[in-house]
N, C-alpha and C positions, 0 to 999 in steps of 0.2 A: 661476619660471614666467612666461612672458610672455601678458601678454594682450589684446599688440595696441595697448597705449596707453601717450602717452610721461609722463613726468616730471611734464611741468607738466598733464597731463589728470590724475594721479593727486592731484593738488594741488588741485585744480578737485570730485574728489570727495570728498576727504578734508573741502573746506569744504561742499561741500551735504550731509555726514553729520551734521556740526558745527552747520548751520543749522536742519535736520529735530532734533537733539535737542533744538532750544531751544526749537524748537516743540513738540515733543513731550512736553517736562518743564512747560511752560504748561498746556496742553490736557489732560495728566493731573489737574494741581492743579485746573485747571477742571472739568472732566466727571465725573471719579472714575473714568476708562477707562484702561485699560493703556496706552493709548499708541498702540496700533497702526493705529489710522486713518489718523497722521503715518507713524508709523516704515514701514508695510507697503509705502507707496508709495515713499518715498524711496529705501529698498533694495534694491527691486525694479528700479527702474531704473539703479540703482549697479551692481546685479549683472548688469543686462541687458548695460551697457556694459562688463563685465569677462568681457565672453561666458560665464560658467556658464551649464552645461547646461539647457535649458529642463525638460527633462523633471523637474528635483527645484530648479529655479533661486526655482519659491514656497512649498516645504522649508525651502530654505536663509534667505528674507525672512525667515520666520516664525519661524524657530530662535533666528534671531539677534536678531528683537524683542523675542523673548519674555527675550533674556538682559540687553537693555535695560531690560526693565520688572522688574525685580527691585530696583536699587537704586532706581529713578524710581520706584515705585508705593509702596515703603516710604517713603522722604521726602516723599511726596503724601500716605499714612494720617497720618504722625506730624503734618502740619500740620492736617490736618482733626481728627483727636482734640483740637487743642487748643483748637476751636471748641465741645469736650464734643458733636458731633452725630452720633457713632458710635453704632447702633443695635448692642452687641454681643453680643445674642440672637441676631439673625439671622444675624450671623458665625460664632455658636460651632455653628447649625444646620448651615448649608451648609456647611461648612471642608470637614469629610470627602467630602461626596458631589462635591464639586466636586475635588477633588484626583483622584478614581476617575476622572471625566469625562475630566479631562483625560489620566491616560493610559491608558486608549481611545483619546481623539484622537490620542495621539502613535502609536499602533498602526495607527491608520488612517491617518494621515500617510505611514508608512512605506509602505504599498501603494497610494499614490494617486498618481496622475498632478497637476501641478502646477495646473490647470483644475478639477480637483474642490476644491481649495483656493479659487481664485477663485469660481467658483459658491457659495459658504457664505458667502462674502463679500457678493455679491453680493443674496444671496435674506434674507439675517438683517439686512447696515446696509439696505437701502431700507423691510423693513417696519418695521424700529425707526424711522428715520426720519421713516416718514407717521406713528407717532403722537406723535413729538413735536411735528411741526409742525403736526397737526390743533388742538391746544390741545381738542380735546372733551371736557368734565368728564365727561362720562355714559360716557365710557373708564374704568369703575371697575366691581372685581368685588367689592368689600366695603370696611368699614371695618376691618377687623383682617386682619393675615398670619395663612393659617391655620396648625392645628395639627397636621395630620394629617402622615402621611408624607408625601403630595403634593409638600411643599415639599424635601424631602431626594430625590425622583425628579429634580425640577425641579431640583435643583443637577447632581445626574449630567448632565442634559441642558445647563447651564451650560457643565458644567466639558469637555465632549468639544465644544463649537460654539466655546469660547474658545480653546481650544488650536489648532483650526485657523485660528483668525481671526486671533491673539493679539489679543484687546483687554481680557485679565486680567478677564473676567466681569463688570465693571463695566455697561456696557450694559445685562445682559440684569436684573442685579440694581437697577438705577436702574428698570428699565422694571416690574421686577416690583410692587415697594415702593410707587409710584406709587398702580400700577392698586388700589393698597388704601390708600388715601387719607395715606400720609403727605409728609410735604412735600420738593419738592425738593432741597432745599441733604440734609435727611436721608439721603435715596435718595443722592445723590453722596457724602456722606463715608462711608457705611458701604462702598457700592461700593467704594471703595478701597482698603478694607482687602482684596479679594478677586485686588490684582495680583498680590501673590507669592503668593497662594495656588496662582495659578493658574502663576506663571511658574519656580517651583523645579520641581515634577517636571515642568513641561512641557520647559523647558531639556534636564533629564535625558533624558524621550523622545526629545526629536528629536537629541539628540547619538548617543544609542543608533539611530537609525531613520538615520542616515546614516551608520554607522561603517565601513560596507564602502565606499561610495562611494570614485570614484577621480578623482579631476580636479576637486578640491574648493579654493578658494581659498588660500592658505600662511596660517597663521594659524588654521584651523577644525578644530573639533573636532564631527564629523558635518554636520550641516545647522546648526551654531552656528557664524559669524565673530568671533571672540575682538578682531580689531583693528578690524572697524565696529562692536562692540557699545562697545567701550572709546572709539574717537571717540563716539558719539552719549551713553553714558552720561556722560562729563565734561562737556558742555554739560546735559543734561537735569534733575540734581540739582539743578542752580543756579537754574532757573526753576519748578518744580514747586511749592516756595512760594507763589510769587507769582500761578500759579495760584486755588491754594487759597484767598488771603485773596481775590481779586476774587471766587472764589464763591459766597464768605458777603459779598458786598457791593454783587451782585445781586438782580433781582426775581427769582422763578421764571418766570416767563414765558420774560425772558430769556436763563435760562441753559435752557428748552426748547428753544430755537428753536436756540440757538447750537449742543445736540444733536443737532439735528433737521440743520441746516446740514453740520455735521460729518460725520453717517453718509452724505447724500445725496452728499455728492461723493465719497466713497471709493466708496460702491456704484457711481454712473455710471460712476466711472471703472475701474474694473474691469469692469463690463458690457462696456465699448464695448472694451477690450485682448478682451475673449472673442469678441466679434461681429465686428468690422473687421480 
C-alpha cells in the first residue's frame, strides 16, 4: 500500500517509534503509567504522516499503545515488586472492575469519532495534572483506602477512561492512593501492576472495534499496528528498569512534579490539535 512516503521518510519513522519507546519504557518505570502520555503522541503523528484515516487515525494510536504497554508495564511491575512497594490488596480489589471498564471503553471506542478520544485526554491529564503540581497536603480524603464497594465502582470508571486514554490506569490509581495518605513511590509501584490489566483485554477490544475497517495500515490487526507496536516495544523493555530504580531514588515531591509535568503537556497538546 503506498502512503505517500519514500524509503528513507519510513526510516526516519521507524527511529522516532524507537526513540518514543525508550522514552516510554523510562517514564513507565518512572510514573507507574502505561506509557501512553509518550506512546499516544508519537504515534499519532506517525500515523498522521502515513495519512490513516482521521476519522478512527486516535483508534488506531490508542490500539497500538495499548499493545505496547503489555510487555512495558509487566517489566516496569516486576522491577517495582522488587522494591517489596506493591500494595497487593489494592490490586487484587480493582483487577476485576478495572478489566469490565475497559471493555466498555473498547465498546465505546468503537462508535466514537476520533476527537472524543482526544477530549478524555484532554479533560482527565490536565485535571490530574493540577493536583500534582498543586503539592497541597490538605488534597486528602482520609487516612485509609476505603472498604466499601466505592472502590470496585471507581475501578470500572478506571478501567473505561484508561482504555480510551491508554495510560494502563496508573494515573488515576497513583492519584487515588495518594488522596488517602499513602506515599508516593507506594501509589507508583502498585499503579503498575495495573498496565496489563488494563492493556490485555483492551488490546483485544480495539482489535475487535476495528476489524471491519478497511484502509488500515499492512501489519494491523483492527485498530492494533503489530509493526509500530514491535518497534516501540524492543526499545521500551530495556529502559522501564531504569525507570523504576530512579523512582525509588527520588523524593516525592519530585516524582510529583515530574507527574504533574508529564500529564500537562500531553493535555495541552492535544487541546491545542482540537482547537487550531
Amino acid at each position: 500500500m503506498d502512503f505517500g512516503v519514500s524509503t528513507g521518510e519510513l526510516w526516519v519513522i521507524a527511529g522516532w517509534l524507537i526513540a518514543g519507546g525508550c522514552l516510554t519504557g523510562f517514564m513507565v518505570g518512572l510514573l507507574g503509567v502505561g506509557g501512553g502520555g509518550v506512546m499516544v503522541p508519537v504515534l499519532y503523528e506517525v500515523f498522521s504522516i502515513l495519512e490513516v484515516d482521521e476519522s478512527y487515525r486516535m483508534q488506531m494510536t490508542v490500539g497500538t499503545a495499548l499493545a505496547v504497554m503489555i510487555p512495558t508495564s509487566l517489566r516496569s511491575f516486576m522491577a517495582h515488586a522488587k522494591h517489596a512497594a506493591v500494595d497487593y490488596w489494592v490490586l487484587r480489589r480493582l483487577a476485576l472492575p478495572v478489566m469490565l471498564g475497559v471493555l466498555v471503553g473498547s465498546v465505546i471506542a468503537k462508535y466514537s469519532h476520533s476527537d472524543v478520544l482526544k477530549w478524555v485526554w484532554v479533560v482527565c491529564s490536565l485535571l490530574l495534572a493540577l493536583k500534582m503540581l498543586s503539592g497541597r497536603s490538605e488534597w486528602q480524603l482520609g487516612d485509609a483506602i476505603p472498604s466499601s464497594r466505592i472502590l470496585e465502582i471507581y475501578g470500572v470508571g478506571v478501567g473505561v477512561v484508561s482504555s480510551l486514554m491508554s495510560i494502563g490506569g496508573g494515573a488515576f490509581v497513583t492519584i487515588m492512593m495518594t488522596l488517602y495518605g499513602r506515599t508516593m513511590q507506594q501509589a507508583v509501584a502498585t499503579a503498575s501492576g495495573f498496565g496489563p490489566i488494563v492493556a490485555f483485554p483492551g488490546v483485544v477490544g480495539f482489535a475487535w472495534a476495528g476489524w471491519d475497517r478497511v484502509g488500515l495500515p499492512p501489519g494491523s490487526i483492527g485498530y492494533v499496528s503489530l509493526i509500530g507496536a514491535l518497534l516501540m516495544v524492543s526499545a521500551s523493555i530495556l529502559t522501564a528498569p531504569l525507570g523504576a530504580r530512579v523512582a525509588h531514588g527520588i523524593s516525592r515531591r519530585a516524582l510529583e512534579l515530574a507527574f504533574g509535568v508529564f500529564l500537562l503537556i500531553v493535555g495541552t497538546r492535544f487541546f491545542l490539535s482540537l482547537v487550531l
